[in-house]
C-alpha positions as CSV (number, residue, x, y, z in Angstrom):
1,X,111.2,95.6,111.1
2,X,111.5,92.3,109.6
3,X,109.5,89.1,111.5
4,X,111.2,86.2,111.0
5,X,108.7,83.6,113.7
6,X,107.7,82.9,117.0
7,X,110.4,80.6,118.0
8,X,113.6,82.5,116.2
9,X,112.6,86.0,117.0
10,X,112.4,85.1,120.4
11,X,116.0,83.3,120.2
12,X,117.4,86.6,118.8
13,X,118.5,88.1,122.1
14,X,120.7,85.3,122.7
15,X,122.4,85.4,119.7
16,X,123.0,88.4,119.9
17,X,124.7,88.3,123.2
18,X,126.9,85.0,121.5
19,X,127.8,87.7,119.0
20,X,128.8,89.7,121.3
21,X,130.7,87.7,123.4
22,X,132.8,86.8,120.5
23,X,133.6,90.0,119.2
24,X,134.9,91.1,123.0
25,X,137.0,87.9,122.9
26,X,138.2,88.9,119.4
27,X,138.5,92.7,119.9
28,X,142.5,94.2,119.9
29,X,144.0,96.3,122.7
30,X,143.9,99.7,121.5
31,X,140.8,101.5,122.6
32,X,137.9,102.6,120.7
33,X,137.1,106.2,121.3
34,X,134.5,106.7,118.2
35,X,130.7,105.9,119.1
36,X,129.0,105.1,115.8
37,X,125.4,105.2,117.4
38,X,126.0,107.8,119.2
39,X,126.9,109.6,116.3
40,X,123.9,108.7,114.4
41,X,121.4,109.4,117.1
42,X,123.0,113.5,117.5
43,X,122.4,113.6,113.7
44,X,119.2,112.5,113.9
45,X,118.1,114.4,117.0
46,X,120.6,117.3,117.3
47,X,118.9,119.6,119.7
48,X,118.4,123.2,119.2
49,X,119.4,124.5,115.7
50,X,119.6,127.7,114.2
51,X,116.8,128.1,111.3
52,X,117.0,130.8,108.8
53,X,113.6,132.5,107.3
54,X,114.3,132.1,103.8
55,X,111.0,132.9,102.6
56,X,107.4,133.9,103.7
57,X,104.2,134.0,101.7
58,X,100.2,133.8,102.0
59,X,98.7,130.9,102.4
60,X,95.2,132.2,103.3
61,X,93.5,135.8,104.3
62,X,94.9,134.7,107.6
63,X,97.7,132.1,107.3
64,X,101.3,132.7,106.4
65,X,104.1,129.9,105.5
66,X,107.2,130.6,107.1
67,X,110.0,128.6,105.0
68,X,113.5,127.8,107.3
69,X,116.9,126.3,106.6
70,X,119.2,124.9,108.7
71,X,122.3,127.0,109.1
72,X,125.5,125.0,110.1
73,X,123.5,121.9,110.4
74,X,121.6,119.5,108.2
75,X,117.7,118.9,108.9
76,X,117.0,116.2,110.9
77,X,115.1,113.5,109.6
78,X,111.5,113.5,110.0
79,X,107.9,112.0,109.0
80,X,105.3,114.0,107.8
81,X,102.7,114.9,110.6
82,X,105.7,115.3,113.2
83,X,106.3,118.8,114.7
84,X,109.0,121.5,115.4
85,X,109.4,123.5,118.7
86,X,110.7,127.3,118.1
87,X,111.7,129.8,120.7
88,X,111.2,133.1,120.7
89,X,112.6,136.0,122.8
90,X,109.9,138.5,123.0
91,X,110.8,141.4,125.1
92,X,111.7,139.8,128.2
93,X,109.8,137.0,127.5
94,X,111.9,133.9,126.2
95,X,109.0,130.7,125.3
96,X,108.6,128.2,122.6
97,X,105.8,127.4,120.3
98,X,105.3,123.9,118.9
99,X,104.3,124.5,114.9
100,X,103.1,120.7,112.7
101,X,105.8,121.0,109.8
102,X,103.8,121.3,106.7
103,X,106.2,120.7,104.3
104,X,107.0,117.4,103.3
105,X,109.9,115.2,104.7
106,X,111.4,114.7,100.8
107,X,111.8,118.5,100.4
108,X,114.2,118.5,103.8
109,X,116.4,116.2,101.8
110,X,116.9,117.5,98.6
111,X,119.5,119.6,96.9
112,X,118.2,122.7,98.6
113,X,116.7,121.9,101.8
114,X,113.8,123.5,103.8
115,X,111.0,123.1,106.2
116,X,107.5,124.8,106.6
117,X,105.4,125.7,109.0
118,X,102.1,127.4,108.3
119,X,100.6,129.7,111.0
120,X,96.9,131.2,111.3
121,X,96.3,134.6,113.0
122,X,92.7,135.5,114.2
123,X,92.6,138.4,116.4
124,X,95.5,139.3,118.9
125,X,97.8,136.4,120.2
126,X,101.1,136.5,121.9
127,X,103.3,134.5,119.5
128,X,101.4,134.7,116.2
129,X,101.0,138.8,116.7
130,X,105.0,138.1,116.6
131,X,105.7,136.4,113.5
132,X,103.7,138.2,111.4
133,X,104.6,141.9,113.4
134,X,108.6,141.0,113.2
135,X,109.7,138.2,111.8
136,X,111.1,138.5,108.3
137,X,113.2,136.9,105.7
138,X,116.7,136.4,106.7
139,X,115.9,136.3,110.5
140,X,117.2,133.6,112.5
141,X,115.2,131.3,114.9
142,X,116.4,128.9,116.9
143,X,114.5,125.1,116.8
144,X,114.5,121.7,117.8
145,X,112.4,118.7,115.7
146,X,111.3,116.5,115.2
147,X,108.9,116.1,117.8
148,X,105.2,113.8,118.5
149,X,103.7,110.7,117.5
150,X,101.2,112.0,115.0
151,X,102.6,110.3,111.3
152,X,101.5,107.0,110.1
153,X,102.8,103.6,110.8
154,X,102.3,100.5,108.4
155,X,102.6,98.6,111.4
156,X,99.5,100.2,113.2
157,X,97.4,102.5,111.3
158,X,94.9,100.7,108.4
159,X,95.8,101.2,104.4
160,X,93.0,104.0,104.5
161,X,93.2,107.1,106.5
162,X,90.4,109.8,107.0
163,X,92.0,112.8,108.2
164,X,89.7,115.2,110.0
165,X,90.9,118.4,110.1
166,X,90.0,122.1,111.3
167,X,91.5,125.6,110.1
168,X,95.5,125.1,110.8
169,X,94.9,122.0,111.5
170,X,95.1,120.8,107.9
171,X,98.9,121.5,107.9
172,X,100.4,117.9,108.9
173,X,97.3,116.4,106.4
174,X,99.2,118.7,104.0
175,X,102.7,117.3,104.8
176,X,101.6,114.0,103.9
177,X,99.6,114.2,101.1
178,X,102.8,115.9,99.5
179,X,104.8,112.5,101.1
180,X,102.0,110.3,98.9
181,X,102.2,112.5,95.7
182,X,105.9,112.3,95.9
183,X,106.1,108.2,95.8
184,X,107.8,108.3,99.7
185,X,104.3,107.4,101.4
186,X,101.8,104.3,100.6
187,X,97.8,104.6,102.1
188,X,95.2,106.0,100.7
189,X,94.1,109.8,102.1
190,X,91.0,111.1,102.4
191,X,90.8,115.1,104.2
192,X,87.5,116.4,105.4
193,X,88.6,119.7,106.2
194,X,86.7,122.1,107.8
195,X,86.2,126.0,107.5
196,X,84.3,128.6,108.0
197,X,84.4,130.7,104.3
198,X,86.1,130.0,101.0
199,X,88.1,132.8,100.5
200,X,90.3,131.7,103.4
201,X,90.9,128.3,103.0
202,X,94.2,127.2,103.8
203,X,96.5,125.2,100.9
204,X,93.4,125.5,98.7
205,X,94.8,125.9,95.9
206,X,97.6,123.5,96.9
207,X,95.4,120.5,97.8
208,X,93.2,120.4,94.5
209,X,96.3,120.5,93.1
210,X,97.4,117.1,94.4
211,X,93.9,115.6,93.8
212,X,94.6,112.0,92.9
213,X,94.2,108.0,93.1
214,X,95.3,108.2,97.1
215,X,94.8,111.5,97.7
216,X,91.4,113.4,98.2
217,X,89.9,116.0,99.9
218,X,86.3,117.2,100.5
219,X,85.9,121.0,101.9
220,X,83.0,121.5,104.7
221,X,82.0,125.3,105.1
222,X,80.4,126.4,108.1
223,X,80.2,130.4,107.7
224,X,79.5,130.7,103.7
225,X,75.7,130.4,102.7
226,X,76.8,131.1,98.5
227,X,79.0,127.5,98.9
228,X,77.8,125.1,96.9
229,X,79.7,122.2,98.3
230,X,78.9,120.3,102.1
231,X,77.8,122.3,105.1
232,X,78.2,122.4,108.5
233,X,80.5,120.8,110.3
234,X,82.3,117.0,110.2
235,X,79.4,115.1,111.2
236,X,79.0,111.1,111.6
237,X,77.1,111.3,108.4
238,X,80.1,112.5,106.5
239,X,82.5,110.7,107.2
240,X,80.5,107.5,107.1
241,X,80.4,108.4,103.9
242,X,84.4,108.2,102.9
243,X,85.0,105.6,105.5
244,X,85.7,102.1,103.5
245,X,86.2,99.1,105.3
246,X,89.0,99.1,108.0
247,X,90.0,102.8,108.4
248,X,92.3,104.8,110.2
249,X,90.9,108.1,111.5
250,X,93.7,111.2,112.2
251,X,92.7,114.2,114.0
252,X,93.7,117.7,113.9
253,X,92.3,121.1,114.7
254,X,90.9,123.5,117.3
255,X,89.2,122.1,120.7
256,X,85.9,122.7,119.8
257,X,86.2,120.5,116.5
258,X,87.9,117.7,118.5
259,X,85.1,117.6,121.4
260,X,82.3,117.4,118.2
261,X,84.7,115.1,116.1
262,X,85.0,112.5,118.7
263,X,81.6,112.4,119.5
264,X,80.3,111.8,116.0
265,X,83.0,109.0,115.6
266,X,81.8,107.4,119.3
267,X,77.9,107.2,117.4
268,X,80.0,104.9,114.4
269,X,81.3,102.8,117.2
270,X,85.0,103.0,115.9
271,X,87.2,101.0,117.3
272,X,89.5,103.2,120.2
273,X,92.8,102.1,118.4
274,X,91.4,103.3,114.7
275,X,91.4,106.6,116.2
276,X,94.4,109.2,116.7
277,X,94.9,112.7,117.4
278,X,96.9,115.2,117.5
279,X,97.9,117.4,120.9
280,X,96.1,120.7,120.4
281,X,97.0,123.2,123.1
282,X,96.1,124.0,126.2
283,X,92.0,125.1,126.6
284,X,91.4,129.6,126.0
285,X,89.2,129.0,128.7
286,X,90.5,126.9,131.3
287,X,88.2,128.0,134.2
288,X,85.3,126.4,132.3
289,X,85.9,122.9,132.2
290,X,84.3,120.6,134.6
291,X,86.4,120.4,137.7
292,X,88.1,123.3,137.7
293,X,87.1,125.3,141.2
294,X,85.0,127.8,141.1
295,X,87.0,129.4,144.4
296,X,90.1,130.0,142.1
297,X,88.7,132.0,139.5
298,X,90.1,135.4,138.8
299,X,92.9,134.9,141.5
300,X,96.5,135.5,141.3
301,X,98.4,133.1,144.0
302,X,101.9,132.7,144.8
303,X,104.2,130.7,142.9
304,X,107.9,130.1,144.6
305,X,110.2,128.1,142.4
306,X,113.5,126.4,142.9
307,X,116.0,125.6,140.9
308,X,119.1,123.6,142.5
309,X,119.9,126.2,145.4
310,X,117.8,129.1,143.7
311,X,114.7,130.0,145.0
312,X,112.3,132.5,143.2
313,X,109.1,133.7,144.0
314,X,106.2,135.3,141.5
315,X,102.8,135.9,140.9
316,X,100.8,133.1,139.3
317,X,97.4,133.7,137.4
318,X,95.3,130.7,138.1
319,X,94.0,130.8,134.7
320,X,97.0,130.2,133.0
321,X,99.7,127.6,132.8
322,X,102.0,127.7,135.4
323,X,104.9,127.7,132.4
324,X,102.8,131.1,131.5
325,X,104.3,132.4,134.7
326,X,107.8,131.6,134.8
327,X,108.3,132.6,131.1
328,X,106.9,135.8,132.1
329,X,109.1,136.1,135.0
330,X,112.2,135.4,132.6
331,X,112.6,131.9,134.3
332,X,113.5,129.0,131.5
333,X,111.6,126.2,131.6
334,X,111.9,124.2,128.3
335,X,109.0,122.8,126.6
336,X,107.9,121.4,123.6
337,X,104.5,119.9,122.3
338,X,102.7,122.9,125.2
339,X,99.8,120.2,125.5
340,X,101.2,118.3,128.4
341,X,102.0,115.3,126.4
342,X,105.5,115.1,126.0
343,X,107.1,115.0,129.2
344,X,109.6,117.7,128.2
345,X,108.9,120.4,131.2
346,X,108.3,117.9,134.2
347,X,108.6,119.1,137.6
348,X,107.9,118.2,141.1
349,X,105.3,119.7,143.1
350,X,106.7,120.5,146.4
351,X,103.5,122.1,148.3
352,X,99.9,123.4,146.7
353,X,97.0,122.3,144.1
354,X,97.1,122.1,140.5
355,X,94.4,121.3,138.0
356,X,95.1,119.6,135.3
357,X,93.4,119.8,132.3
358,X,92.0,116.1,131.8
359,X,92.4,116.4,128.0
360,X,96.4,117.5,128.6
361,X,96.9,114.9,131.3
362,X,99.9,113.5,129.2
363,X,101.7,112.5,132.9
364,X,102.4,109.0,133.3
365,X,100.3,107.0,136.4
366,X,103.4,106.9,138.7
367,X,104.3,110.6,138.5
368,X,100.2,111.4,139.2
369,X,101.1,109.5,142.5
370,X,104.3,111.1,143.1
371,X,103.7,114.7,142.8
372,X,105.5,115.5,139.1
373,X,103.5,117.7,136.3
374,X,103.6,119.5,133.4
375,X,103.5,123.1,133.9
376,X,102.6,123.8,130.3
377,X,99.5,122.3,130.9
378,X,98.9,122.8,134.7
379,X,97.2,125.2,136.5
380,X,97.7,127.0,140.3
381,X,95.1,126.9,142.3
382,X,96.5,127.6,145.6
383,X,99.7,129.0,146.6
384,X,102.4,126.8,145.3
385,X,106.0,125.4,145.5
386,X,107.7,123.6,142.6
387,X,111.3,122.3,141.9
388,X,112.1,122.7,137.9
389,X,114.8,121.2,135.6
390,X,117.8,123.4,135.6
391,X,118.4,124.4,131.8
């Protein structure tokens, strides 16, 4: 975006619509079918595409890298911390995932282009159980990006960036510092990245690789006592210690590392709009967060759902999202970030409670009034009705 001043930028609406005019007045008879914008805009956001596995390959003990080309489509065009959304049919089962591409955006426009996404698995979990159970080269997934806010902006974000990351959480950190090393991106990166033992370290290997003038990264152990770098977690001491002058901080990583995170950072007095963070998921254990009644633990209630002039009813556990419930049921409900920021799966509460996770409360202030949610990031408390999007 280019600031011209006060005064003219302010004027530019009205030239504009002087331009306009003009060309209207100038313009032949025959009429134009083509729609140059629109044709940009589906290039750039194209909707669901089909993504081949190309390759997969350890990234940790308990990470795997899932490499995917387009098939009939090119890659849309997207910055590095941004996310894509896959869907997954898993026996009757049909939901979506959202995965921070860690690849960089230079690598999904060259000769032979790809994106990653890198994926942890610790102990049994619904989706990850299935990509590294069944998913192989030369399967076909079907995706949609980019998606989220979480990249860096010139505009907003300071020349230096401390990226706090946890476990998986280090995978849009990775995307960028690849951006930097490749000449696409301009700040200066700092990562402290935190896990639990050495030998399962994700993009190790990769990140002292790309050690640099911009780049940097400083490993924080909390489970190996034969380290001999820093311990513990990311306190307010540490990162004191890499913050220089007006910095950006970027967050990323499980729920227990954001609570501690933003806590440390509130004792440095940082200002609100130097801090950003990434969605994270919806809480493992939902019934333990302040607010959440006590009298709905453990029950199932009864969810009924319309859609136009369908109606459906089905069993809804109180301690999972209500999206949970209709994916299990084999009722579509599209979603994206699963945090209940993007707006993607909004409904309308027709009758019955939800709680709503305060740290997933992505809804704007009119919809709170007006009955709308996110069921990817809602929870029943009492019997319910809903109306959903009709996909």
């Amino acid at each position: 975006m280019k600031v011209h001043g006060f005064l003219k930028d302010i004027g530019g609406a009205g030239r504009v619509t002087r331009r306009r005019r003009t060309i209207i007045q100038n313009a032949g008879s025959q009429m134009v079918t083509r729609d140059p914008i629109h044709e940009t805009a589906a290039k750039l956001h194209p909707g669901n595409i089909p993504l081949r596995v190309t390759e997969i390959r350890e990234t940790s003990p308990t990470a795997r890298t899932f490499r995917l080309v387009a098939e009939d489509t090119p890659l849309p065009v997207f910055q590095a911390g941004q996310y894509l959304s896959l869907d997954f049919q898993i026996g009757k089962t049909v939901t979506t995932r959202p995965y921070s591409i860690s690849s960089a955006p230079f690598e999904a426009g060259g000769p032979n282009p790809f994106v990653e996404i890198t994926v942890r698995k610790k102990g049994s979990t619904f989706v990850p159980d299935y990509l590294f159970g069944h998913v192989e080269a030369g399967d076909v997934l079907t995706g949609s990006m980019p998606h989220g806010q979480f990249y860096y902006e010139p505009l907003r974000d300071a020349e230096n960036v401390v990226a706090l990351a946890g476990g998986s959480g280090i995978t849009p950190f990775y995307s960028m510092a690849r951006e930097i090393a490749y000449g696409k991106l301009d700040f200066h990166l700092t990562i402290l990245y935190g896990s639990a033992k050495a030998d399962d370290i994700i993009f190790r290997n990769e990140l002292n690789a790309l050690e640099g003038p911009k780049i940097h990264t400083v490993h924080v152990l909390s489970e190996d006592p034969a380290w001999k770098g820093n311990k513990g977690f990311l306190t307010a001491e540490l990162i004191r210690k890499y913050a220089e002058g007006d910095t950006t901080y970027l967050i990323c990583g499980p729920q227990a590392m954001y609570q501690f995170v933003e806590k440390e950072l509130k004792t440095l007095q940082i200002p609100r709009r130097r801090i950003r963070r990434e969605v994270f998921g919806t809480p493992k254990e939902i019934a333990k967060y302040p607010g959440f009644p006590d009298a709905a633990i453990g029950k199932t209630f009864q969810l009924t759902v319309r859609r136009g002039i369908h109606e459906d009813t089905l069993p809804a556990k109180a301690e999972e999202p209500v999206a949970i419930s209709l994916e299990r049921a084999g009722i579509p409900i599209g979603t994206h970030c699963r945090s209940g920021e993007c707006g993607f799966c909004r409904s309308q509460i027709i009758s019955g409670n939800l709680f709503v996770c305060p740290d997933g409360d992505g809804r704007r202030k009119m919809d709170r009034e007006r009955g709308w949610f996110h069921p990817c990031a809602s929870y029943p408390v009492s019997d319910l009705t809903i109306k959903i999007p009709i996909l």
